[in-house]
C-alpha positions as CSV (number, residue, x, y, z in Angstrom):
1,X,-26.0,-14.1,-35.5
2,X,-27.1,-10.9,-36.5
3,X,-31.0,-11.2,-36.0
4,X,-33.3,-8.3,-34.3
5,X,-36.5,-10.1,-32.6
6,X,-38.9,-7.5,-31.6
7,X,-42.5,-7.3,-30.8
8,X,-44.9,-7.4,-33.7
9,X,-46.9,-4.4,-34.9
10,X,-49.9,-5.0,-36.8
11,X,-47.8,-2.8,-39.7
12,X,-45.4,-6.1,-39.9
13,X,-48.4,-8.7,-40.6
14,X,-48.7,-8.8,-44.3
15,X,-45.0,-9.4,-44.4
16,X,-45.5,-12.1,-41.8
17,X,-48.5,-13.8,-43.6
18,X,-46.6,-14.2,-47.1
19,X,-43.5,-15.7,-44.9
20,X,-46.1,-18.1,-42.8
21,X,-47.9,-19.4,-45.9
22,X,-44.5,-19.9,-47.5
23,X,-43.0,-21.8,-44.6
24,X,-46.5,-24.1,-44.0
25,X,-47.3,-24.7,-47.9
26,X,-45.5,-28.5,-47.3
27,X,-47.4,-29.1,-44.8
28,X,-50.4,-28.3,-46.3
29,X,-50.0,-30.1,-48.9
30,X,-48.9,-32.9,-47.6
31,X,-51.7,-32.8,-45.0
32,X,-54.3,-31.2,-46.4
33,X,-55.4,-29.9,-43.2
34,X,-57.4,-27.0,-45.0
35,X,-58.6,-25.5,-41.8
36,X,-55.7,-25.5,-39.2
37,X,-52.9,-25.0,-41.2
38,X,-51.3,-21.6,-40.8
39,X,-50.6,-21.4,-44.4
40,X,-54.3,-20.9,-44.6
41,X,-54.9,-18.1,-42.2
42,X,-55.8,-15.0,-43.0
43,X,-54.8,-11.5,-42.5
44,X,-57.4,-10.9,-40.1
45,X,-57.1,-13.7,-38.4
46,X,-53.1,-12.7,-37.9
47,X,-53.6,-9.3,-36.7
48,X,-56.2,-10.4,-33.7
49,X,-53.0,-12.7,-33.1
50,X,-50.9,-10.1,-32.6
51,X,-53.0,-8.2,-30.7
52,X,-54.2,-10.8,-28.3
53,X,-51.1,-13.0,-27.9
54,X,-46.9,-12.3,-27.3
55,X,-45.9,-12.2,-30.7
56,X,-42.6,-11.3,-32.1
57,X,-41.0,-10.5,-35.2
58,X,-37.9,-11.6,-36.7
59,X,-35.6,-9.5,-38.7
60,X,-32.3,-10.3,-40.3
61,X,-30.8,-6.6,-40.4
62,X,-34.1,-4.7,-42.2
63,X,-35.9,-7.3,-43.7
64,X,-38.4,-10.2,-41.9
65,X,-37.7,-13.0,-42.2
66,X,-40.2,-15.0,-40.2
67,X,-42.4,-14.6,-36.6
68,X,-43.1,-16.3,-33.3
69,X,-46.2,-16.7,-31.5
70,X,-46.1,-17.6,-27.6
71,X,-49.0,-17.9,-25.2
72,X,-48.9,-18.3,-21.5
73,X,-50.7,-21.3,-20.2
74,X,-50.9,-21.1,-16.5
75,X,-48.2,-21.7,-13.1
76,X,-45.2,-20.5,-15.5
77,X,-46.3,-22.7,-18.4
78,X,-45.9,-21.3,-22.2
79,X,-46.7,-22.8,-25.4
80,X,-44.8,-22.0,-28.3
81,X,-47.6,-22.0,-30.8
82,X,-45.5,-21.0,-33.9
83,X,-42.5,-20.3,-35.0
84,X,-41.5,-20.3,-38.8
85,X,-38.8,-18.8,-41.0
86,X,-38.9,-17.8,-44.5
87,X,-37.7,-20.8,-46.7
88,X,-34.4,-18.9,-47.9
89,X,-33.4,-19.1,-44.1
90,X,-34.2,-22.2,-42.5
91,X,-31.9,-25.0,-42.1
92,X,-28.8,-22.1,-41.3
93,X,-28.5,-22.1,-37.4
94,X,-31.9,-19.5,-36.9
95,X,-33.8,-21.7,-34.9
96,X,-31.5,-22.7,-31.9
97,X,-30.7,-19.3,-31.7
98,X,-34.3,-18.5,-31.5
99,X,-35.6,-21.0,-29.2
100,X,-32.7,-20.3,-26.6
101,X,-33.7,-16.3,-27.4
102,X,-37.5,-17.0,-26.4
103,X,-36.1,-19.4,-23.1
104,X,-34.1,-16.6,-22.6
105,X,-37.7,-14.2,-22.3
106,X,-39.4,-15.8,-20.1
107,X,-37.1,-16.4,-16.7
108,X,-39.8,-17.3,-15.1
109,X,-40.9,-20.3,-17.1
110,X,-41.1,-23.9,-15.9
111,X,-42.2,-25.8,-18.9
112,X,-42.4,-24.9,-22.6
113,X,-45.2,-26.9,-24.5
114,X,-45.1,-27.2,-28.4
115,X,-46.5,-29.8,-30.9
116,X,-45.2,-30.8,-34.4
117,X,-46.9,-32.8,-36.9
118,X,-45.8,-36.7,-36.1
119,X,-43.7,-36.5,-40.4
120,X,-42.2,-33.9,-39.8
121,X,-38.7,-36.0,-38.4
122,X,-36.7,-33.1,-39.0
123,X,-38.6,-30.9,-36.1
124,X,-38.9,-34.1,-33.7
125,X,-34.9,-34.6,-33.9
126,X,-34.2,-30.4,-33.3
127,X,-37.1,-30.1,-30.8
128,X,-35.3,-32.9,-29.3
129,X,-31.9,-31.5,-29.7
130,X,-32.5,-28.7,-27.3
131,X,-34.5,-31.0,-24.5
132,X,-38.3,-31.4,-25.4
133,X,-39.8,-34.4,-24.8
134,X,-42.4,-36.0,-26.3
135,X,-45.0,-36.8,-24.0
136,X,-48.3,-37.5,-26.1
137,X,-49.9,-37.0,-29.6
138,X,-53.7,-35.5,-30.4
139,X,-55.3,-36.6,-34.0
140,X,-56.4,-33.4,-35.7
141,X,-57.6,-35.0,-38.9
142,X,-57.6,-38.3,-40.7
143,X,-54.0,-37.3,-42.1
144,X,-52.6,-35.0,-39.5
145,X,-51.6,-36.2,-36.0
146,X,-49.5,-33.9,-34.2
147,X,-46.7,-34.9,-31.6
148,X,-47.1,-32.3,-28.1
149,X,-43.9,-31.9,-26.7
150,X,-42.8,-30.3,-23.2
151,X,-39.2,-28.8,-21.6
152,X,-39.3,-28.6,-18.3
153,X,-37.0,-25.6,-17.3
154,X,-34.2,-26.1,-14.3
């Protein structure tokens, strides 16, 4: 897979926006979580992201094609708090290869936290796939519920 996953410069973040609002825009409208979906955010909002937070960028030889937002938690805990592709590039083997990439990162990880919103059966079954388990759910508005997930590392 010939991808190039680097850390994000504030340079990459309108490219980034236009490919998160494209990869959330389902879920907003099938949510309508107007103020928590990333589809939503703005630029702003993005750049203080990059600056505060590990975030990468994903390139397919010289064009992005989608990002990845990590925060550390505490005691070797991360949370994967986004990861999205451009539409054009999801469902073609990306995402394993990314979420064994980020693993990869962090050695020193020993759990992994993410959540998912509880329709989305496609991300359960993947998330699943490579060893998440669910292990509760948090109501975010009357139509969005999202399932939290955590791997613990060996």
């Amino acid at each position: 897979m010939d991808v190039t996953i680097m850390r994000t410069t504030e340079k990459d973040a309108s490219v980034l926006l236009a490919i998160q609002k494209e990869a959330f825009l389902d879920d907003l409208k099938l949510y309508n979580d107007q103020e928590t979906n990333p589809a939503n955010e703005s630029l702003t909002r993005l750049i203080s992201k990059i600056q505060h937070f590990t975030h990468y960028t994903i390139w397919l030889h010289d064009e992005i094609i989608g990002g990845i937002d990590i925060r550390e938690l505490k005691n070797n805990q991360f949370r994967l708090h986004r990861i999205f592709l451009a539409k054009d590039h999801q469902n073609k083997g990306f995402g394993s290869h990314l979420m064994q990439w980020i693993e990869n990162q962090f050695p020193s990880a020993h759990e992994w936290h993410l959540d998912t919103p509880h329709l989305n059966t496609r991300n359960h079954h993947f998330y699943e796939k490579l060893g998440y388990q669910k292990v509760g759910e948090h109501r975010l508005s009357e139509t969005l519920t999202l399932y939290d997930y955590v791997k613990k590392m060996k």
